[in-house]
C-alpha positions in Angstrom: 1.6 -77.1 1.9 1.5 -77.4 5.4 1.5 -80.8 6.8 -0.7 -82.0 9.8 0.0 -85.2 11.6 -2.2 -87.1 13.6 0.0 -89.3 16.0 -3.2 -91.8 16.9 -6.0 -92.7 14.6 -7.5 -95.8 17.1 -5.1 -97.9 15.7 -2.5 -100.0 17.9 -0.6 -102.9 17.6 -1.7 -106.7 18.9 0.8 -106.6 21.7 -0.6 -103.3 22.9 -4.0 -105.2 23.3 -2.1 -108.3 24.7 -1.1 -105.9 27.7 -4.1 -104.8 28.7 -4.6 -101.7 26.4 -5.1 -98.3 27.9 -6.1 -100.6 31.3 -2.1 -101.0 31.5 -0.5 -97.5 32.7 2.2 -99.3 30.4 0.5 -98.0 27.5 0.5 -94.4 27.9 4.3 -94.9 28.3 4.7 -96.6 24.9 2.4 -94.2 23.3 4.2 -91.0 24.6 7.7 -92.9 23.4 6.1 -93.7 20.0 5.0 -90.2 19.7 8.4 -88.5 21.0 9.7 -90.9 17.8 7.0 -89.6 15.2 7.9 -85.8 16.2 11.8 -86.0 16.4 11.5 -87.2 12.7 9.4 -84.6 11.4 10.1 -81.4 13.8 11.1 -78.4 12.3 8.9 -78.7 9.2 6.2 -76.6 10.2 3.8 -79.6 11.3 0.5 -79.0 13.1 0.2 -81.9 15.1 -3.4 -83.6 16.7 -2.5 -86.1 19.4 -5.7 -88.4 19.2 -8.5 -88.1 16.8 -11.7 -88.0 17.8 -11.4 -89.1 21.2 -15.4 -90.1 22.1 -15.8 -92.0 18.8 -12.5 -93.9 20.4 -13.9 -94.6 23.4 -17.1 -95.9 21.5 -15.0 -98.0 19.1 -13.3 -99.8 21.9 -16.1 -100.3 24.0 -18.1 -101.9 21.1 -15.6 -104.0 19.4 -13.0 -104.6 22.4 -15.6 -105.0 24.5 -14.9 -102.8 27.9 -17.0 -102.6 30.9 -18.1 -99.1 31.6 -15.2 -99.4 34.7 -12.4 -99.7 31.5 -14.0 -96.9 29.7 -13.8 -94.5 32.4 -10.0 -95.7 32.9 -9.3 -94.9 29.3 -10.6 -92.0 29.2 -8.5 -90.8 32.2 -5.8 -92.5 30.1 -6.0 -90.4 27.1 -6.4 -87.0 29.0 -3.3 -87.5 30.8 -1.6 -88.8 27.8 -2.8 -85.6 25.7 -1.4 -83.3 28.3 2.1 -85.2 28.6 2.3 -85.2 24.7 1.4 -81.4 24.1 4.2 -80.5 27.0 6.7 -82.7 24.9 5.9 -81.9 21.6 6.2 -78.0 22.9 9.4 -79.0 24.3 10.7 -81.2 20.8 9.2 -79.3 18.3 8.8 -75.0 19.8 6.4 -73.1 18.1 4.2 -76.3 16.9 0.4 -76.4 17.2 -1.2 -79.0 19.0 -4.7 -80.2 19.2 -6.9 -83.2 19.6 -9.7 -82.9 17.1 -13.5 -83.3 18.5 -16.2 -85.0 16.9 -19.4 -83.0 16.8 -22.1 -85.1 17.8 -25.4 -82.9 17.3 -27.4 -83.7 20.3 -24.6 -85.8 21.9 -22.2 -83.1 21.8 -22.3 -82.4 25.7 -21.0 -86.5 25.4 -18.7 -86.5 23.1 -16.7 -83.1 24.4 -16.6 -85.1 27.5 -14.7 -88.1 26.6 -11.5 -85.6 26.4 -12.1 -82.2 25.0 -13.4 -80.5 28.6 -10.5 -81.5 30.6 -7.7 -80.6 28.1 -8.9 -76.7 27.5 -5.7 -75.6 28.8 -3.5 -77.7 26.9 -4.8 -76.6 23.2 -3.2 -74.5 20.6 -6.4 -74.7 18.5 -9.6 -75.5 18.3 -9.8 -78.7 16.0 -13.6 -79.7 14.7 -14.7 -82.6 12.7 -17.8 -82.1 11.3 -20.0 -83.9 9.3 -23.7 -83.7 10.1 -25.9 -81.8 12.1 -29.5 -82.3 13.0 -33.2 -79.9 12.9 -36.4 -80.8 13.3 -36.6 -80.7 9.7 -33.8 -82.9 9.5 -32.8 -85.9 11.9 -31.8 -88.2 8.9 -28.2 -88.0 11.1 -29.5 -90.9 12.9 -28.2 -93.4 9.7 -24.4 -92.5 11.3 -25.6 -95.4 14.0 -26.2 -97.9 10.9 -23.1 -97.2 9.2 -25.5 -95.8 6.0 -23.4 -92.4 6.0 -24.8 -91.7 2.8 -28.9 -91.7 3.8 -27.9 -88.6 5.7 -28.9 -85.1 4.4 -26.0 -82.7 5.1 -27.1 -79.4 7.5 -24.3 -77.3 5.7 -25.3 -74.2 8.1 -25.3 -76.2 11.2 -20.9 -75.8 10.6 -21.8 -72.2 11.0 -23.4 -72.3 14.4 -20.7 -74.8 15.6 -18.0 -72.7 15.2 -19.4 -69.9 16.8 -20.3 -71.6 19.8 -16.8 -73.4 20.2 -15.3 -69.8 19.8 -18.0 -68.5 22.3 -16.3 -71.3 24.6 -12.5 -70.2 24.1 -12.4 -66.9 22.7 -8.4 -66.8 23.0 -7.9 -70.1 20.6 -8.0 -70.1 16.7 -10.8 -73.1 14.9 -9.7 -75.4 12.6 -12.1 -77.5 10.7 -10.2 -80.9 10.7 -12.5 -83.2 8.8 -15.7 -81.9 6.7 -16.8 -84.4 3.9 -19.8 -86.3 2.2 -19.9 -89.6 1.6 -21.5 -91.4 -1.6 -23.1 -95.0 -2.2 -20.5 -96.6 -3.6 -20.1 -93.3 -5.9 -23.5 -93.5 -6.6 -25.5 -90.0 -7.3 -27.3 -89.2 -4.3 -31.1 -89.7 -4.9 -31.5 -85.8 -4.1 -29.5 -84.4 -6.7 -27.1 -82.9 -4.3 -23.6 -83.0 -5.6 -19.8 -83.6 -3.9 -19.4 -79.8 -5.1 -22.4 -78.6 -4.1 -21.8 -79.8 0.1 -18.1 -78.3 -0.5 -19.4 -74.8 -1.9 -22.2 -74.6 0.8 -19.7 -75.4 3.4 -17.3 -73.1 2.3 -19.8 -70.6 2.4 -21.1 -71.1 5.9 -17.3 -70.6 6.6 -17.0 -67.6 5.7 -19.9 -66.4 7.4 -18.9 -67.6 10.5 -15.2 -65.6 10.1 -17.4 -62.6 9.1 -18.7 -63.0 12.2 -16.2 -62.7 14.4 -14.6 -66.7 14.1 -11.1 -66.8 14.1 -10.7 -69.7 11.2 -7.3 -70.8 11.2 -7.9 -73.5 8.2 -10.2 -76.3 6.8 -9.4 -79.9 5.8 -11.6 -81.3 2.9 -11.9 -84.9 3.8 -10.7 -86.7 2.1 -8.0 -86.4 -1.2 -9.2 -90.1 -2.4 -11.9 -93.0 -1.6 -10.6 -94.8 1.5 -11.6 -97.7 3.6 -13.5 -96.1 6.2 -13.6 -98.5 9.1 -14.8 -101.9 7.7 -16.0 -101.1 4.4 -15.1 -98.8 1.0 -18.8 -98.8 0.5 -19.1 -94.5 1.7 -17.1 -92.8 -0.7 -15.6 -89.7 0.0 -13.0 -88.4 -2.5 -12.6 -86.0 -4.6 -11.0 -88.1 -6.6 -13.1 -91.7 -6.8 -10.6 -94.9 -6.4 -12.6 -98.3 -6.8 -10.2 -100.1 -4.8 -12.2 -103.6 -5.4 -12.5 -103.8 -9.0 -9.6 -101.5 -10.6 -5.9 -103.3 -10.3 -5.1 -99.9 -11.5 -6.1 -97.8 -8.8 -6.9 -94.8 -11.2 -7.8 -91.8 -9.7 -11.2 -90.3 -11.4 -11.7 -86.8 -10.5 -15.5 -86.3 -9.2 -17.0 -82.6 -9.7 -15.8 -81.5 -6.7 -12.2 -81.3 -7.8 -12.3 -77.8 -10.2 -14.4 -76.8 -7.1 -11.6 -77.5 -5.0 -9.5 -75.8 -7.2 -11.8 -72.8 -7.4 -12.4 -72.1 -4.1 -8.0 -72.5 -3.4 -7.6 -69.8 -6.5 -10.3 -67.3 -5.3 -10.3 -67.7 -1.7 -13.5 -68.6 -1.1 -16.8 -69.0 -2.9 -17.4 -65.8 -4.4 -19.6 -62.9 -3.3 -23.4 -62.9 -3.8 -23.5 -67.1 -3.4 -26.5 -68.7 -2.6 -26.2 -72.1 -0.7 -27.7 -75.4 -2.8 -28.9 -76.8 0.2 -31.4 -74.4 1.8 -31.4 -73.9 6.2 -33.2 -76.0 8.1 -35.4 -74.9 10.8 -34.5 -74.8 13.8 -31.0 -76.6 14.2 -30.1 -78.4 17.1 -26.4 -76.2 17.0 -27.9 -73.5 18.1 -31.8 -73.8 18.8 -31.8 -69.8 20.7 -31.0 -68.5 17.6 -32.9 -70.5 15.3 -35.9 -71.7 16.8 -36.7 -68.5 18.0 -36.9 -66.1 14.9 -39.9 -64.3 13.8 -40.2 -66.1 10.3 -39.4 -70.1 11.3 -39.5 -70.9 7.5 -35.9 -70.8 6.0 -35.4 -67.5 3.5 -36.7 -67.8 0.0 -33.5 -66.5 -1.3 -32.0 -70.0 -0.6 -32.5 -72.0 -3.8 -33.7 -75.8 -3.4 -32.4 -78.2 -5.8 
């Protein structure tokens, strides 16, 4: 196993905040000397490593629960671009022949946005390509708008819309490598979704659109499943996204229950892939916001009928 360490996850401590957060230069001192700790102790070891995650969702986080005036938010984003750059230079320097990133959050029709916060002004200054994605949007399909509500779960997955993501972030920076950092589903509580459409079913599909995209010409350098176990996802263990189910509020135990997505998991490790001649669960939706040129535009706008609808 390869690990991959991400040195900032929003998280800092109360004295951080006491000195005026990324407003303080201060900070980006610490954080560089926190992070020159985290990658003396595990250089060497073959450790991919993502400076910050997600850097627009962030900058959203601490304008909403700080709050920040829009004056703050501009300073932190300057903050964190700088602090990227001086981090990939001294990770380089600590740890030769590491890959370093900062993962992006796709953001459907937002995306200009959210490459923005950090993404566009760090180009230079990436070993990979890092994508979380998670949902995507058509105008069959803009259930994605439940992200805003924290109902993760009301959202129907656009498993094809990974496809036309990676291809336009490698149309963007032909030279770098893609890695999908974060691709998941989140349940109700565990709950069945009212469609039918399984943990395994998303991970096959996405898998699938995978490989079509390095069939095409993607250079895929690896793909996170997230996550291992149910976690607390930022206020609440309500959106469950194992493979394995943990119910962290009622078990003592904290027994891990496989969901059906772990022999799929295993599967797809074993064979490399979903295996030829596989038809996606989840059928294409038309015309996806990822890429509207090259599906809005086609001469049949109904999806193919060789895609089988559960």
């Amino acid at each position: 196993m390869r690990p991959m360490i991400t040195l900032d996850h929003w998280v800092y401590p109360g004295w951080v905040d006491d000195q005026g957060a990324w407003d303080n230069p201060r900070t980006q001192d610490d954080w560089l000397r926190n992070a020159r700790f985290v990658v003396n102790r595990y250089k060497g070891q073959g450790v991919i490593w993502i400076t910050f995650n997600e850097a627009s969702a962030y900058i959203y986080k601490e304008l909403t629960t700080r709050p920040m005036d829009l004056g703050q938010m501009f300073k932190m984003r300057d903050a964190l671009i700088k602090t990227h750059r001086a981090a990939y230079d001294m990770i380089h320097k600590v740890d030769p022949g590491a890959l370093v990133s900062s993962n992006v959050a796709y953001g459907t029709a937002l995306n200009g946005i959210f490459d923005a916060a950090l993404f566009n002004d760090v180009t230079d200054k990436l070993d990979f390509i890092g994508i979380d994605y998670y949902y995507g949007a058509n105008l069959e399909n803009f259930t994605a708008v439940h992200a805003l509500t924290g109902e993760f779960w009301k959202i129907d997955p656009e498993p094809e819309g990974l496809y036309y993501v990676l291809k336009n972030y490698q149309r963007r920076l032909p030279n770098l490598p893609v890695y999908v950092v974060e691709n998941g589903m989140p349940t109700d509580n565990g709950k069945p979704r009212e469609d039918g459409y399984t943990r395994s079913d998303h991970l096959r599909d996405h898998i699938y659109w995978v490989q079509r995209a390095m069939a095409d010409g993607v250079k895929m350098m690896g793909y996170n499943y997230w996550s291992l176990t149910d976690n607390y996802e930022w206020g609440s263990y309500q959106p469950r996204f194992g493979l394995y189910t943990v119910d962290v509020l009622t078990d003592p135990t904290l027994k891990r229950r496989p969901t059906d997505a772990v022999p799929t998991y295993r599967s797809i490790i074993k064979n490399r892939g979903v295996p030829s001649g596989y038809v996606p669960v989840r059928r294409p939706g038309w015309c996806s916001i990822e890429d509207p040129v090259a599906t809005c535009l086609g001469t049949t706008p109904t999806p193919p009928a060789a895609y089988r609808v559960r």
